[in-house]
Every structure is written in C-alpha cells, then in structure tokens.
C-alpha positions in Angstrom: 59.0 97.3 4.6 57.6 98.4 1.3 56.4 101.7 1.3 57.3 103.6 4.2 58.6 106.9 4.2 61.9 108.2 5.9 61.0 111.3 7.9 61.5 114.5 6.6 63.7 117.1 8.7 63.9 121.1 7.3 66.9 123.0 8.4 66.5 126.3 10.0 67.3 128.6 6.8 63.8 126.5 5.4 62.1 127.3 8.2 62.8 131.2 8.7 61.7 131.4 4.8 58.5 129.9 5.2 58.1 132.1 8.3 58.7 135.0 6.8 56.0 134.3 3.5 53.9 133.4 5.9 54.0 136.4 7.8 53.9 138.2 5.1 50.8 137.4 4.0 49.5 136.5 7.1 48.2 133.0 5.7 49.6 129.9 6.4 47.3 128.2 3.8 49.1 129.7 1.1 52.5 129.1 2.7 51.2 125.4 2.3 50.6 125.3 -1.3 53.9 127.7 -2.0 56.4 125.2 0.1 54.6 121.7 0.0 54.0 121.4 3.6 51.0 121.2 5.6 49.7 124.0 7.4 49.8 122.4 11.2 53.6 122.4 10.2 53.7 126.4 9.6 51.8 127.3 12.7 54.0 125.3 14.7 57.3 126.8 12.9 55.9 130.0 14.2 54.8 129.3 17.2 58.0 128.0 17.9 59.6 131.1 17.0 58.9 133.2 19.6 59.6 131.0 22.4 
C-alpha cells in the first residue's frame, strides 16, 4: 500500500530529553517545534512519568 507510514517508536533516553526541555520551560508547544513531535505526544510522555 502506497503511502503509509511505519509507526514511529522513541526510546526512553528521547523521551526523558524532551521531558526535561519541556519542563524546563514549562511549555510543551515549544518542545514540539524543538523535537518534531506533536504536543498531545509531550503531555502524555509526562504524564506518564510520574505514574
């Protein structure tokens, strides 16, 4: 099938870094334009965290 995308998987080290800017800055908008993911994607990293 033409077009479709494989899925795309971070690894933890990924993750923790674009916890960390985020947090930094305490904006997950510009975590989004610094990594290339979207911002639903952030929040659920770090929501995820600190379960």
């Amino acid at each position: 099938m033409p077009g479709k995308r494989k899925r795309q998987a971070y690894d933890n080290a990924f993750k923790i870094r674009v916890i960390e800017f985020a947090e930094n800055l305490i904006n997950n908008s510009a975590a989004e334009r610094e990594f290339g993911i979207s911002e639903k994607r952030i929040e659920n990293y770090r929501n995820y965290m600190y379960i």
